[in-house]
Chimera marker file (.cmm) of the C-alpha trace (Angstrom):
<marker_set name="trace">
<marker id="1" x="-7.006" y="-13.264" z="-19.172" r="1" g="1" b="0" radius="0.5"/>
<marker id="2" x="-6.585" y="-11.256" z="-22.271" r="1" g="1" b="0" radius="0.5"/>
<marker id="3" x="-6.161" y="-7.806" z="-22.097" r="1" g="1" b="0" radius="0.5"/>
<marker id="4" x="-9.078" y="-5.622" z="-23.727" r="1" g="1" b="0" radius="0.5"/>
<marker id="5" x="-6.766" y="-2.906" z="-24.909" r="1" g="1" b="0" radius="0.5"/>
<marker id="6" x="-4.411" y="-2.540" z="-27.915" r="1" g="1" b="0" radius="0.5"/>
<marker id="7" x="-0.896" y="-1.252" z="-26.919" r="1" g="1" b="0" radius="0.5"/>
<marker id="8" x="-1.436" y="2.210" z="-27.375" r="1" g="1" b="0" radius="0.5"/>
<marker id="9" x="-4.683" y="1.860" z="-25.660" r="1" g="1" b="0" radius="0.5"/>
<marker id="10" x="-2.824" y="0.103" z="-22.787" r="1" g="1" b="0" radius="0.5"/>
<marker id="11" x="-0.011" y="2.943" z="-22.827" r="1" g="1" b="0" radius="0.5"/>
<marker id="12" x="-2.070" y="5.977" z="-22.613" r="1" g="1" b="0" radius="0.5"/>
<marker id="13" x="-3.781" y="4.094" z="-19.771" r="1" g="1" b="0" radius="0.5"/>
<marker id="14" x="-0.728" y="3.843" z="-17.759" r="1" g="1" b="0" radius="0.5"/>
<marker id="15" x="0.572" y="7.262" z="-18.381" r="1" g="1" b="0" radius="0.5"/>
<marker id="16" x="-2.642" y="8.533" z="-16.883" r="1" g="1" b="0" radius="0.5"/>
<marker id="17" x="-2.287" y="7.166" z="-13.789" r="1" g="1" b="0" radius="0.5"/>
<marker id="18" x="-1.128" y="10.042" z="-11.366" r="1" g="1" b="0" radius="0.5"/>
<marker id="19" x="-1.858" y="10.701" z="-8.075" r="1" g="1" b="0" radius="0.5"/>
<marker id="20" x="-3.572" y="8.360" z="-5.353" r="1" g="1" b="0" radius="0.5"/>
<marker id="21" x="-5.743" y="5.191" z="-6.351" r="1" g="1" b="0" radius="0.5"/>
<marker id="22" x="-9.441" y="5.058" z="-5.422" r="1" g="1" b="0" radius="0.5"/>
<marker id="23" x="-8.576" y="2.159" z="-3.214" r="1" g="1" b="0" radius="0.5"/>
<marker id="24" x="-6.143" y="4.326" z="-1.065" r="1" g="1" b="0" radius="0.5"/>
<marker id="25" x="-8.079" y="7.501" z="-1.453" r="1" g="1" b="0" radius="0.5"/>
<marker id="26" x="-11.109" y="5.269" z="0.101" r="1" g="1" b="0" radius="0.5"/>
<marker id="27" x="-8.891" y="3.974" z="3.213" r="1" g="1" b="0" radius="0.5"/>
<marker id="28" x="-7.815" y="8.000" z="3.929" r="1" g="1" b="0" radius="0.5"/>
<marker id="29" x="-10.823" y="8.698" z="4.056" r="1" g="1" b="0" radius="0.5"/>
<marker id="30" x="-12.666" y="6.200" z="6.511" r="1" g="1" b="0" radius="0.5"/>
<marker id="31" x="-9.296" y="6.893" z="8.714" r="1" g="1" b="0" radius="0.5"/>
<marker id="32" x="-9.337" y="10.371" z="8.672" r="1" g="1" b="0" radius="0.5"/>
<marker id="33" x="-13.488" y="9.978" z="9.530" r="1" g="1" b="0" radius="0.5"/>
<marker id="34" x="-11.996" y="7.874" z="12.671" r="1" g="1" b="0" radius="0.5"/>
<marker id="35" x="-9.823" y="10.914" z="13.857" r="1" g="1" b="0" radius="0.5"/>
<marker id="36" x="-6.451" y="9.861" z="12.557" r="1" g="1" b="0" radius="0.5"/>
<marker id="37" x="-4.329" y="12.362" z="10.871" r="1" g="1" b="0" radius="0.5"/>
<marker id="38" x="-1.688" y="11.359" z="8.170" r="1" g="1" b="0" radius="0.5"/>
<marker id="39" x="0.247" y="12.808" z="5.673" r="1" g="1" b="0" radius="0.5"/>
<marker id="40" x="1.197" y="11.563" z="1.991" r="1" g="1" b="0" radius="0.5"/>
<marker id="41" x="4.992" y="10.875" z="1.575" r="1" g="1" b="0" radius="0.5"/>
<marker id="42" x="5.582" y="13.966" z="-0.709" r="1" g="1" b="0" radius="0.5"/>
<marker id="43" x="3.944" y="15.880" z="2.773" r="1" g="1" b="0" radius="0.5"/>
<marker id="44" x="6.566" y="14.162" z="4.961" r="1" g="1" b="0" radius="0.5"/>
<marker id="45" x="8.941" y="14.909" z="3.374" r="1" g="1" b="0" radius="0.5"/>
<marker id="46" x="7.917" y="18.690" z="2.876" r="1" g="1" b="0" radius="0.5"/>
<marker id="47" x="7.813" y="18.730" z="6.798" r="1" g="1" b="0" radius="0.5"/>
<marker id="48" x="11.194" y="17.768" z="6.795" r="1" g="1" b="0" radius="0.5"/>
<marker id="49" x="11.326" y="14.296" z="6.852" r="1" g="1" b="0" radius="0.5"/>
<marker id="50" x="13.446" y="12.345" z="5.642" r="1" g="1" b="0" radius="0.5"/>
<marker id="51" x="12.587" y="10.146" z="2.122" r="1" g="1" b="0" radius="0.5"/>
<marker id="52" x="11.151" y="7.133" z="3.012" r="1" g="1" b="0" radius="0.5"/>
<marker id="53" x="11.812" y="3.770" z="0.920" r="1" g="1" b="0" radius="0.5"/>
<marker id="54" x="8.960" y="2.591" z="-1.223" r="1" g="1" b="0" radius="0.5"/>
<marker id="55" x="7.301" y="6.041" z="-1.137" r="1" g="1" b="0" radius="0.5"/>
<marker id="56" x="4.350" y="5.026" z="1.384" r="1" g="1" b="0" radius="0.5"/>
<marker id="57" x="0.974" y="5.988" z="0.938" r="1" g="1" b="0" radius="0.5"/>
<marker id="58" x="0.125" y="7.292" z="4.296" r="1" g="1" b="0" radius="0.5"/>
<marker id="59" x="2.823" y="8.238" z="6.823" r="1" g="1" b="0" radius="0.5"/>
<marker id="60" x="1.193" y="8.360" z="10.616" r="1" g="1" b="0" radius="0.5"/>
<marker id="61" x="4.978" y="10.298" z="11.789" r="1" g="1" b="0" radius="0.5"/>
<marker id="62" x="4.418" y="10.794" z="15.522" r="1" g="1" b="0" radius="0.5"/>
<marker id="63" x="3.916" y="6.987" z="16.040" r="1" g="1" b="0" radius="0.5"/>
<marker id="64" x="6.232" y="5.757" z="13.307" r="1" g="1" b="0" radius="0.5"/>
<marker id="65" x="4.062" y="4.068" z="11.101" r="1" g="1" b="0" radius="0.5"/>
<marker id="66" x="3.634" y="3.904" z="7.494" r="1" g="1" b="0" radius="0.5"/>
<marker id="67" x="1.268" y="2.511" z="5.267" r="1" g="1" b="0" radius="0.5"/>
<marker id="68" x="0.612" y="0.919" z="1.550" r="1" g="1" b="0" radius="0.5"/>
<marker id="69" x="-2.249" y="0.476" z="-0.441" r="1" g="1" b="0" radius="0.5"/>
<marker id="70" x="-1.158" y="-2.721" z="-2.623" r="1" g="1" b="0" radius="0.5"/>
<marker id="71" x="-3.242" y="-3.174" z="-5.767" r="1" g="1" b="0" radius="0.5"/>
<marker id="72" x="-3.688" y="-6.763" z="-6.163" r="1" g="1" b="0" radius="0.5"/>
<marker id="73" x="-2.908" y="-7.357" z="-9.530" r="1" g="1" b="0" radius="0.5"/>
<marker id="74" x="0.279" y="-5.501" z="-9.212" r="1" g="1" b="0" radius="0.5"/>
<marker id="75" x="1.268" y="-6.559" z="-5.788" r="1" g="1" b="0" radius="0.5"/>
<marker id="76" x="0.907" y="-10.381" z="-6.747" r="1" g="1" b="0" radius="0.5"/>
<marker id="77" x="-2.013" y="-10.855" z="-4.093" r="1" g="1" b="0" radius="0.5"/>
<marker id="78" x="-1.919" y="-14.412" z="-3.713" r="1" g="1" b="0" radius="0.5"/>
<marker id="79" x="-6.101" y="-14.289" z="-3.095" r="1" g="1" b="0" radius="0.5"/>
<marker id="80" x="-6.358" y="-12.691" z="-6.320" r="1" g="1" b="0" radius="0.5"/>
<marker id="81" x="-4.005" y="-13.998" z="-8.687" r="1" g="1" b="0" radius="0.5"/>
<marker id="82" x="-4.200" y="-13.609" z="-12.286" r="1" g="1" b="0" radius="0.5"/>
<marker id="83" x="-1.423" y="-13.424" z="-15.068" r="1" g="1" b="0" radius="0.5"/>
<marker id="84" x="-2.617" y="-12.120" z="-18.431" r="1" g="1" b="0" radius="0.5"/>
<marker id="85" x="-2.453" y="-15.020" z="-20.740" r="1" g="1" b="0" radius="0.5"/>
<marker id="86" x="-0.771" y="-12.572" z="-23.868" r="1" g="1" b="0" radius="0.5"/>
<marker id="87" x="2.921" y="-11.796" z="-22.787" r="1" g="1" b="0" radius="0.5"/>
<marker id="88" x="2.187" y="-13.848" z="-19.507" r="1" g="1" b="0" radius="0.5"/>
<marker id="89" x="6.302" y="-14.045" z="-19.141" r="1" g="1" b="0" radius="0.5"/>
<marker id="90" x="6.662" y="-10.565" z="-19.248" r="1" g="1" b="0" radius="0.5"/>
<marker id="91" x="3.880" y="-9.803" z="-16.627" r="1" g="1" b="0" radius="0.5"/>
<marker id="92" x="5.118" y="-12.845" z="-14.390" r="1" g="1" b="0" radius="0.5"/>
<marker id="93" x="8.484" y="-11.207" z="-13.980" r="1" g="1" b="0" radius="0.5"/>
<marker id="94" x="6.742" y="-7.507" z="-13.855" r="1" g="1" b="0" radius="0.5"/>
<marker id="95" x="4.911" y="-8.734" z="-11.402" r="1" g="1" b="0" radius="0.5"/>
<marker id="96" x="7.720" y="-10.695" z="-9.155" r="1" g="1" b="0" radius="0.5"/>
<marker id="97" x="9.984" y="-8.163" z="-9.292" r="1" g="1" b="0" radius="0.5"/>
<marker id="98" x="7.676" y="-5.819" z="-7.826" r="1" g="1" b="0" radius="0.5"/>
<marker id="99" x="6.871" y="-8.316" z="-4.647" r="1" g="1" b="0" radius="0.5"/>
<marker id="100" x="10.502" y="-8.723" z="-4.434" r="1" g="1" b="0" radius="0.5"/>
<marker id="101" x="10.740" y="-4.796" z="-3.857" r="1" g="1" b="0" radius="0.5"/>
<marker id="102" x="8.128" y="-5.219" z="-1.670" r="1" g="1" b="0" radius="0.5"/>
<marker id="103" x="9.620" y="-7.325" z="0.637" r="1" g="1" b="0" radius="0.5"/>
<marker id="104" x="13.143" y="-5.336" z="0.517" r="1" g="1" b="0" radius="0.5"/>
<marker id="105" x="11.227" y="-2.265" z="1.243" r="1" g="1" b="0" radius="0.5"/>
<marker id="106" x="9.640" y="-2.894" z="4.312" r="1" g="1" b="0" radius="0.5"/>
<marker id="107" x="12.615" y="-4.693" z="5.562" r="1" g="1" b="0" radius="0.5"/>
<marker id="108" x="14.271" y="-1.582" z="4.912" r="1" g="1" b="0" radius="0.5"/>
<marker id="109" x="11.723" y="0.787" z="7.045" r="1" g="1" b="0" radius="0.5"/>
<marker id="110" x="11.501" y="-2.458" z="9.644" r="1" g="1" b="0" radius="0.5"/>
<marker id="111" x="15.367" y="-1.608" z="10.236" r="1" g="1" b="0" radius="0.5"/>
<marker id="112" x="14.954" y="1.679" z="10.244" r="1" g="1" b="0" radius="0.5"/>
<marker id="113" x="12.123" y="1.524" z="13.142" r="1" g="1" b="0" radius="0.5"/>
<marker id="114" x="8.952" y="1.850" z="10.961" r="1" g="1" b="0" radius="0.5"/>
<marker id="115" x="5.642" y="-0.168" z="11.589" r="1" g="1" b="0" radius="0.5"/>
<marker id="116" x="4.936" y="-1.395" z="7.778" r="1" g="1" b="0" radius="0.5"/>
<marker id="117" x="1.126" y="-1.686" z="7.058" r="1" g="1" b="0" radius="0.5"/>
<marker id="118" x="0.052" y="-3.481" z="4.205" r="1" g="1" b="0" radius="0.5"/>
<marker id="119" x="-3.188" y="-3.452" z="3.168" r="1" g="1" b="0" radius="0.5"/>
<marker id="120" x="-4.545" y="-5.776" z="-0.470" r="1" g="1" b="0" radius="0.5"/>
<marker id="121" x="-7.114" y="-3.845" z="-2.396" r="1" g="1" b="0" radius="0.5"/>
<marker id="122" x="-9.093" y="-6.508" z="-2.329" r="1" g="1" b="0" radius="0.5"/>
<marker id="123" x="-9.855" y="-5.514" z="1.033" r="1" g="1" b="0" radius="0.5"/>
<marker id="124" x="-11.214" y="-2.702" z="0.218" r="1" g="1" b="0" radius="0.5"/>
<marker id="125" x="-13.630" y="-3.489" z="-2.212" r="1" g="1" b="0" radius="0.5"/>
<marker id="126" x="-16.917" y="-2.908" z="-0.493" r="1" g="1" b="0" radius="0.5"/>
<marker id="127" x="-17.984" y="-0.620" z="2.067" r="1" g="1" b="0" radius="0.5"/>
<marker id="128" x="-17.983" y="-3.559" z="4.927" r="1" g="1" b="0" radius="0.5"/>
<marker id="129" x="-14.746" y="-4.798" z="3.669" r="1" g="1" b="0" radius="0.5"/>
<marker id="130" x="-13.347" y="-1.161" z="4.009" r="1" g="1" b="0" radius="0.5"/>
<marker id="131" x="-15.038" y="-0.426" z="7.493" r="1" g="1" b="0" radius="0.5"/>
<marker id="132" x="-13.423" y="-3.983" z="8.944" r="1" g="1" b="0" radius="0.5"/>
<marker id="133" x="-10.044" y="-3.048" z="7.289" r="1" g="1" b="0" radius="0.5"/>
<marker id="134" x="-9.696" y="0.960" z="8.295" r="1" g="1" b="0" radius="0.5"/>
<marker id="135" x="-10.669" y="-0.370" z="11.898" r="1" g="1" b="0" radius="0.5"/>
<marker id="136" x="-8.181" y="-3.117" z="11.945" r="1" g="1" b="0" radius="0.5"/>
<marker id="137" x="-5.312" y="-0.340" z="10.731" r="1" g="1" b="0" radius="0.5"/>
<marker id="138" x="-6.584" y="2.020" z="13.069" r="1" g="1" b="0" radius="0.5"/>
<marker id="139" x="-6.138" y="-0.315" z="16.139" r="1" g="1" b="0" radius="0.5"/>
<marker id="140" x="-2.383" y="-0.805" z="14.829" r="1" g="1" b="0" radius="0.5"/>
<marker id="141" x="-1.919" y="2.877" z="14.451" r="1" g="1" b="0" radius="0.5"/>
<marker id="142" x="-2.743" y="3.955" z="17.987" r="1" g="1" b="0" radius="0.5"/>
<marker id="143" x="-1.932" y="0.603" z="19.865" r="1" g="1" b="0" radius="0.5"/>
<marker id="144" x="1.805" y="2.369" z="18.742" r="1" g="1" b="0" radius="0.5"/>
<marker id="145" x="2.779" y="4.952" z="21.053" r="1" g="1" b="0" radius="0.5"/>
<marker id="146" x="5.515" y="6.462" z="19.974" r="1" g="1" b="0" radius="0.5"/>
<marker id="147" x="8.841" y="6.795" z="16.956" r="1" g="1" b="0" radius="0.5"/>
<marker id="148" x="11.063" y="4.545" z="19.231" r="1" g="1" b="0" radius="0.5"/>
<marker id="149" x="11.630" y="1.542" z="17.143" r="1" g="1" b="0" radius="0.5"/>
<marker id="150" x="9.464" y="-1.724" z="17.900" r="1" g="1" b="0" radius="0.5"/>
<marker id="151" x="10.548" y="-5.088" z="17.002" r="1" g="1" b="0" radius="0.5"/>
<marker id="152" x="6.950" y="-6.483" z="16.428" r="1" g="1" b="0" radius="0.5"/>
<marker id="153" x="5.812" y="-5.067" z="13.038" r="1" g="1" b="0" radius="0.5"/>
<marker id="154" x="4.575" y="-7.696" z="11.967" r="1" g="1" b="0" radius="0.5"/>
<marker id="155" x="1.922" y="-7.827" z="8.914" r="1" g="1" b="0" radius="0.5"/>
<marker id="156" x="-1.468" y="-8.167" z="9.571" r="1" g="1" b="0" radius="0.5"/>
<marker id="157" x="-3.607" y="-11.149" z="8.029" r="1" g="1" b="0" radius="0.5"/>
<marker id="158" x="-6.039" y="-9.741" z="5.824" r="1" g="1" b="0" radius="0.5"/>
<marker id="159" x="-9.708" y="-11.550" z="5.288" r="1" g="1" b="0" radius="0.5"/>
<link id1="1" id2="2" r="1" g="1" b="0" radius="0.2"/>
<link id1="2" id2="3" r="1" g="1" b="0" radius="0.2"/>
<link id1="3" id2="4" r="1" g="1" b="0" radius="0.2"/>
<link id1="4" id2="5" r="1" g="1" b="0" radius="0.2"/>
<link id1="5" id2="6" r="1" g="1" b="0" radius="0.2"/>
<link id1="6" id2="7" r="1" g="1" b="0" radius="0.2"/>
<link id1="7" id2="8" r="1" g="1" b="0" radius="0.2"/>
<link id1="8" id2="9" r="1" g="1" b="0" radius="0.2"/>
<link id1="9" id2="10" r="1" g="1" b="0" radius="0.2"/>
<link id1="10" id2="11" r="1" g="1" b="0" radius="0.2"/>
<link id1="11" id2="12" r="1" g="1" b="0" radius="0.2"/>
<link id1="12" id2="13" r="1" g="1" b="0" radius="0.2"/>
<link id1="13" id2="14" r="1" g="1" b="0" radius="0.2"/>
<link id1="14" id2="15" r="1" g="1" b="0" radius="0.2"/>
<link id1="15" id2="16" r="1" g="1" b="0" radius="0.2"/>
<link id1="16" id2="17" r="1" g="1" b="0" radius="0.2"/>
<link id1="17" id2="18" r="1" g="1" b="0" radius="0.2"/>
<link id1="18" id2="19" r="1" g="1" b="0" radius="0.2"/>
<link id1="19" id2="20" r="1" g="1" b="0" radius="0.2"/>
<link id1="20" id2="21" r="1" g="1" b="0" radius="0.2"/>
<link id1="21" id2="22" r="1" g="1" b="0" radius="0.2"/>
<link id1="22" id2="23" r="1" g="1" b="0" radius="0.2"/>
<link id1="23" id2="24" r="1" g="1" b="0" radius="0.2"/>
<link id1="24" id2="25" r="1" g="1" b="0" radius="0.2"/>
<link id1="25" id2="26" r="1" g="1" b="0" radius="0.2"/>
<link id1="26" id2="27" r="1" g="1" b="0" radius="0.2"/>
<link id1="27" id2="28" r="1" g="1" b="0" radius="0.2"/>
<link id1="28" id2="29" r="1" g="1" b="0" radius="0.2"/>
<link id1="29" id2="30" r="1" g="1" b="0" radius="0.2"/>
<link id1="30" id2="31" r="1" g="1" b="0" radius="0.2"/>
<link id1="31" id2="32" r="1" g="1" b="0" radius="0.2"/>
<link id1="32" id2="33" r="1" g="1" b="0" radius="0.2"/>
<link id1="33" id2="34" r="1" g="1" b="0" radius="0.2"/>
<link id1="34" id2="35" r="1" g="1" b="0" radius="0.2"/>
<link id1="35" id2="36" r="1" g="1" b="0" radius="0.2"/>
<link id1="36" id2="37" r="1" g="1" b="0" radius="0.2"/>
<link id1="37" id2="38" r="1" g="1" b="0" radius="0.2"/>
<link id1="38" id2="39" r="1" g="1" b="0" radius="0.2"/>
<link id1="39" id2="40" r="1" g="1" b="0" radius="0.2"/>
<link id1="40" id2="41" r="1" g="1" b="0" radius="0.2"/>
<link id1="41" id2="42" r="1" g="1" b="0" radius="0.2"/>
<link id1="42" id2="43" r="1" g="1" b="0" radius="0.2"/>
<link id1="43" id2="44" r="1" g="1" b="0" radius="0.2"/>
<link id1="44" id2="45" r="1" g="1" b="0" radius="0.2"/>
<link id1="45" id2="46" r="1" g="1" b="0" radius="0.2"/>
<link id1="46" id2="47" r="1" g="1" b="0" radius="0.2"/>
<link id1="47" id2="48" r="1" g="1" b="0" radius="0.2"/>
<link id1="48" id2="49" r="1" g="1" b="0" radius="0.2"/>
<link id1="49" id2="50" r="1" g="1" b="0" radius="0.2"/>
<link id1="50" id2="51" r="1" g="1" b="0" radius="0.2"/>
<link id1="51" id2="52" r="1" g="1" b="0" radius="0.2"/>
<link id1="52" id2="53" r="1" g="1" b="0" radius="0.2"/>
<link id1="53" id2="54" r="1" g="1" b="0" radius="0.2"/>
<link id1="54" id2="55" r="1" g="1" b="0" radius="0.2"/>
<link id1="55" id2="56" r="1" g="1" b="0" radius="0.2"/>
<link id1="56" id2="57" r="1" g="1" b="0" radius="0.2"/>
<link id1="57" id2="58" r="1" g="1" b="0" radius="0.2"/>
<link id1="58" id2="59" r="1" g="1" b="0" radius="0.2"/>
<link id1="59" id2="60" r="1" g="1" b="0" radius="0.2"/>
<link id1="60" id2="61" r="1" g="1" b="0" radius="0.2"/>
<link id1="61" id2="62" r="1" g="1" b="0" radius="0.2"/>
<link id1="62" id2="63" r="1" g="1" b="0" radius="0.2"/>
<link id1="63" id2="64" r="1" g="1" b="0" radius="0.2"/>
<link id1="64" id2="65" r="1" g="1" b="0" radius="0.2"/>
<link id1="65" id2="66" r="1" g="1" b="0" radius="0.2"/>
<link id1="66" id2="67" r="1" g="1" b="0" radius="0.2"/>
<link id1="67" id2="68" r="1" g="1" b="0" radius="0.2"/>
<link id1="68" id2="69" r="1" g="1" b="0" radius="0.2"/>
<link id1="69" id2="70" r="1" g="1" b="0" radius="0.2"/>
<link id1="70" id2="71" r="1" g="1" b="0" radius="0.2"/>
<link id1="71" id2="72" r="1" g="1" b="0" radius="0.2"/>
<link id1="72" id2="73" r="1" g="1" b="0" radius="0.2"/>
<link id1="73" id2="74" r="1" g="1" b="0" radius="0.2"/>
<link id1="74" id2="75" r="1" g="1" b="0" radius="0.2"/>
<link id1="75" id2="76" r="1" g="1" b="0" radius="0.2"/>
<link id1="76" id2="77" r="1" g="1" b="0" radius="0.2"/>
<link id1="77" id2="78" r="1" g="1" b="0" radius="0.2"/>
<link id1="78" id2="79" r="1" g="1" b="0" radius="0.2"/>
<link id1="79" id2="80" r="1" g="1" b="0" radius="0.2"/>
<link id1="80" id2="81" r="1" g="1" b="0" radius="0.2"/>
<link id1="81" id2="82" r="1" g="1" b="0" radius="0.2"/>
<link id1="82" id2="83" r="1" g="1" b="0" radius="0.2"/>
<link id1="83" id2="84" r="1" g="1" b="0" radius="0.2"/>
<link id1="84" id2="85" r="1" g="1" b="0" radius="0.2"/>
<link id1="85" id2="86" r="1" g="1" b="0" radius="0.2"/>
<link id1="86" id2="87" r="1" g="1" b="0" radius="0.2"/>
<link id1="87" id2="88" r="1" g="1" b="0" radius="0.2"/>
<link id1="88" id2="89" r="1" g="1" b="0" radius="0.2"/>
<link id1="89" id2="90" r="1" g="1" b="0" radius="0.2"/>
<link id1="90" id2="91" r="1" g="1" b="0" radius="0.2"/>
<link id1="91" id2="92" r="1" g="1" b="0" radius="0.2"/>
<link id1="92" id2="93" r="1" g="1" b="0" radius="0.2"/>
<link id1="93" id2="94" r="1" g="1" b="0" radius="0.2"/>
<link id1="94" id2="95" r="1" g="1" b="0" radius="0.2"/>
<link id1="95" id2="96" r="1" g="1" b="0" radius="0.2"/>
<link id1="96" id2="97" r="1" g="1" b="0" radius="0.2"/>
<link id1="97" id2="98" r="1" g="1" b="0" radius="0.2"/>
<link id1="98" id2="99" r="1" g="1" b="0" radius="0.2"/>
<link id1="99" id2="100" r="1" g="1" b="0" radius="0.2"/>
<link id1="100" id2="101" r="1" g="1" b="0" radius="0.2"/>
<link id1="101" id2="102" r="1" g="1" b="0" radius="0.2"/>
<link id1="102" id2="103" r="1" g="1" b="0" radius="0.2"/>
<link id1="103" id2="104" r="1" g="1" b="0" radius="0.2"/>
<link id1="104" id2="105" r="1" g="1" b="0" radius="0.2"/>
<link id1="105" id2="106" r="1" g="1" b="0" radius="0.2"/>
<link id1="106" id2="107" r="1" g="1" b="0" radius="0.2"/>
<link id1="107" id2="108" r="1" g="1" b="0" radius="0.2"/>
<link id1="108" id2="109" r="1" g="1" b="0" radius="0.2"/>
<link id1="109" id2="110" r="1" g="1" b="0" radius="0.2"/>
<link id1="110" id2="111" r="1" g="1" b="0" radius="0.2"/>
<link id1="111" id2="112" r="1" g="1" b="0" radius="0.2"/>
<link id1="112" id2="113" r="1" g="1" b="0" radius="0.2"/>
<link id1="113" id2="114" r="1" g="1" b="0" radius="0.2"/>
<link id1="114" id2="115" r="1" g="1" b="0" radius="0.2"/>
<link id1="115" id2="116" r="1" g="1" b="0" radius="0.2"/>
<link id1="116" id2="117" r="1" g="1" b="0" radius="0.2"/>
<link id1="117" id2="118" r="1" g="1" b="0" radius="0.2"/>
<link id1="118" id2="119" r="1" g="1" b="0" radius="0.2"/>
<link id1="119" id2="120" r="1" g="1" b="0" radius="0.2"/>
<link id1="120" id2="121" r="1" g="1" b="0" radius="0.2"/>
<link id1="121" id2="122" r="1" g="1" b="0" radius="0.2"/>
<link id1="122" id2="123" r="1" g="1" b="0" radius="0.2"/>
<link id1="123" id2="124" r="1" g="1" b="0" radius="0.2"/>
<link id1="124" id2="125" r="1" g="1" b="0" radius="0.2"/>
<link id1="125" id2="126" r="1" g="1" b="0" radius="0.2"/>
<link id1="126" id2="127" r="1" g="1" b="0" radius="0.2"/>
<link id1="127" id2="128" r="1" g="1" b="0" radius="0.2"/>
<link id1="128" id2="129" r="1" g="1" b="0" radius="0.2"/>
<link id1="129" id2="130" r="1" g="1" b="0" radius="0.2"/>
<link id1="130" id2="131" r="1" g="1" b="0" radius="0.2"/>
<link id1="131" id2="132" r="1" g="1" b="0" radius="0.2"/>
<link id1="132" id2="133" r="1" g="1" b="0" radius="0.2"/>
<link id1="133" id2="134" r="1" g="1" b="0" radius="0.2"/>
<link id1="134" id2="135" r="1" g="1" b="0" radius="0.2"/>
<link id1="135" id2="136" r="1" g="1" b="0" radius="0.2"/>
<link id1="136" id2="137" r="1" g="1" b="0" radius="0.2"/>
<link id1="137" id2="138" r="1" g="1" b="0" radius="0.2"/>
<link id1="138" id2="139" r="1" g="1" b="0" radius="0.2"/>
<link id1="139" id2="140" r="1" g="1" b="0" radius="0.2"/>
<link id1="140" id2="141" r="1" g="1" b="0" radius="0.2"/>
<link id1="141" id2="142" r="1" g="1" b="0" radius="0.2"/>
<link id1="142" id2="143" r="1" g="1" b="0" radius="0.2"/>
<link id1="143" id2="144" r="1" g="1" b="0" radius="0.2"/>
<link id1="144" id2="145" r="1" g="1" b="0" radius="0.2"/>
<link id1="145" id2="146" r="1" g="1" b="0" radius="0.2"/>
<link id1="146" id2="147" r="1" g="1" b="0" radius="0.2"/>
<link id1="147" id2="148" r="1" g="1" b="0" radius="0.2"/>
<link id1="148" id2="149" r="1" g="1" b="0" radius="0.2"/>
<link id1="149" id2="150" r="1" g="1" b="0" radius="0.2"/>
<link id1="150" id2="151" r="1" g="1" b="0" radius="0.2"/>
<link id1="151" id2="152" r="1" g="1" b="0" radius="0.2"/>
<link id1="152" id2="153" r="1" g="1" b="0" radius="0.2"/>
<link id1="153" id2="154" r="1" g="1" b="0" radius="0.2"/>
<link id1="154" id2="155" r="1" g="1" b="0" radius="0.2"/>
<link id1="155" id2="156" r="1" g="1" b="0" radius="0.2"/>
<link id1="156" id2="157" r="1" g="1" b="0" radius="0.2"/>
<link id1="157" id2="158" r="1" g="1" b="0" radius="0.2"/>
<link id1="158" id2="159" r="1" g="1" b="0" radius="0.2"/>
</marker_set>
């Protein structure tokens, strides 16, 4: 797939992207609607908390459990994968590096007693997709009872 913009088209683009994704900000809400309270990683850590590794986007503290609201494109969703044909190379190891930091990332809050939550955007794309989805993480938020460290944190399979 070619991209649509010219390089300073593409640039501005990417230096405009601040704050939370419409993807995530859509998950925060339908969880927050189902009584579950979170905080952003810049709030965690303004609480007092230490820095968490991969900067999550929610952080559920009192049951040590963290979440992350992968965009598919950037997150190398293997569902949705597409390489731009112009600079493909560069894009293929843009992309791979960033599912290698993935992986090293949520080993790292694994080891340090975290339940990782992963969630595509692709399964968040309509409002049935998102109401399946922010049950499904809300189940694994309370079935966790407390910070003591859990060995089963395991992914869960998204549809």
């Amino acid at each position: 797939m070619r991209d649509q913009l010219t390089r300073e088209q593409r640039y501005r683009a990417m230096v405009a992207n601040r704050g939370r994704t419409g993807p995530e900000l859509a998950l925060a809400h339908a969880l927050w609607r189902r009584g579950l309270r979170y905080l952003t990683a810049d709030g965690y850590r303004r609480l007092g908390g230490p820095r968490l590794s991969g900067h999550p986007d929610m952080v559920f503290a009192g049951r040590h459990v963290v979440v992350f609201v992968d965009g598919c494109f950037w997150h190398g969703c293997p569902r949705c994968k597409g390489i731009p044909t112009q600079s493909g190379a560069f894009w293929r190891r843009k992309i791979e590096t960033n599912v290698a930091r993935d992986r090293r990332v949520t080993a790292e809050l694994r080891r340090a007693g975290w339940a990782v939550i992963r969630v595509p955007e692709h399964a968040l794309r309509d409002e049935a997709r998102l109401a399946r989805t922010a049950a499904r993480v809300a189940r694994r938020v309370r079935a966790r009872r407390s910070r003591a460290p859990r060995t089963s944190s395991r992914l869960i399979p998204w549809r």
